[in-house]
N, C-alpha and C positions, 0 to 999 in steps of 0.2 A: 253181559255176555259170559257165559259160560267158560271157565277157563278148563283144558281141556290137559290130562295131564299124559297119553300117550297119543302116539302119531301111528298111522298107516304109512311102511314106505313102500314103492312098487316102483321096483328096478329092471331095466331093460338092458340084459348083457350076453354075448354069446354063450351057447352051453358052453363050450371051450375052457371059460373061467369062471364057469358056477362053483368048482370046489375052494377055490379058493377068495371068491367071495363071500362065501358060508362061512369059511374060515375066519375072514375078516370080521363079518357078523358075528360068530361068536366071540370075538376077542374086544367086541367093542359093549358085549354085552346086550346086543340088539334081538328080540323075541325069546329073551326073558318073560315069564308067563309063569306066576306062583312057583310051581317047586320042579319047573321044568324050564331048559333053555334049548337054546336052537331052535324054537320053533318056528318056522316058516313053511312059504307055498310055492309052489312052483307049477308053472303050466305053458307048451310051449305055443307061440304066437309067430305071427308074418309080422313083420313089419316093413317099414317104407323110409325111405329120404332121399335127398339128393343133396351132395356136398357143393357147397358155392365154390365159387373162387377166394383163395386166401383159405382155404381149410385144408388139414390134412389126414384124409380120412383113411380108417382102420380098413373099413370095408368101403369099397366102391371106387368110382373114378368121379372127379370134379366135373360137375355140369350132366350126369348122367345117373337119370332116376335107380335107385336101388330098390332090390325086393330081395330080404333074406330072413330064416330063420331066427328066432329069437327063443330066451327062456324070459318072462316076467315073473321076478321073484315078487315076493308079499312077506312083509315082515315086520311086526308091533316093533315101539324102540320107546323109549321113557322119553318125554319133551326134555328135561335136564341131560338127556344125552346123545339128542339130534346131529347136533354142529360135531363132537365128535363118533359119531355112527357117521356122518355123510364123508366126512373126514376120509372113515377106512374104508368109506366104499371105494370113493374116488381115486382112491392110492391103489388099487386093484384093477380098476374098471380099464380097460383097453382103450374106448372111445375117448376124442377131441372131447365130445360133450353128449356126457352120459345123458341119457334120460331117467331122472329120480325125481319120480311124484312124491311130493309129502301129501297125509291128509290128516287133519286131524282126528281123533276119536272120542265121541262121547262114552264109550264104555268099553271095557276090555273082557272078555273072557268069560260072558255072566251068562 
């Protein structure tokens, strides 16, 4: 198997604290890319859920499907500096439980 030496992450947070999740992103050194940082994607989306019981959610009421706006960010991050990029994200992020895809990538930039 191919070892894979950066990741895709795609984060699902209110516009509200996009800037200062950018923030955190660059502090964590996340879409560093040759002789540029900060680079990332943004594009706004719907999303969906419904908070169980025992949760206590940002947005919504428990037991009661939600539909709100969202921004999904997109953002390269070096595999050696995952755990702390997911780290600042999550010290940031509003939500019980953020949603952040990892994926990995076969190539960067090319």
């Amino acid at each position: 198997m191919t070892e894979f030496s950066c990741c895709k992450l795609e984060i699902f947070i209110p516009e509200s604290h996009f800037h200062v999740l950018q923030q955190a992103l660059r502090e964590a050194d996340a879409g560093h890319i040759g002789s540029y940082d900060s680079c990332l994607s943004y594009s706004p989306v719907t999303s969906c859920w419904r908070p169980l019981t025992g949760s206590e959610p940002y947005l919504g009421q428990v037991g009661t499907l939600s539909t709100e706006p969202e921004l999904k960010v997109e953002v390269t991050c070096r595999r050696e500096k995952l755990d702390e990029t997911l780290r600042a994200v999550k010290a940031v992020h509003p939500y019980e439980e953020p949603v952040i895809n990892v994926i990995p990538l076969y190539q960067v930039g090319i």
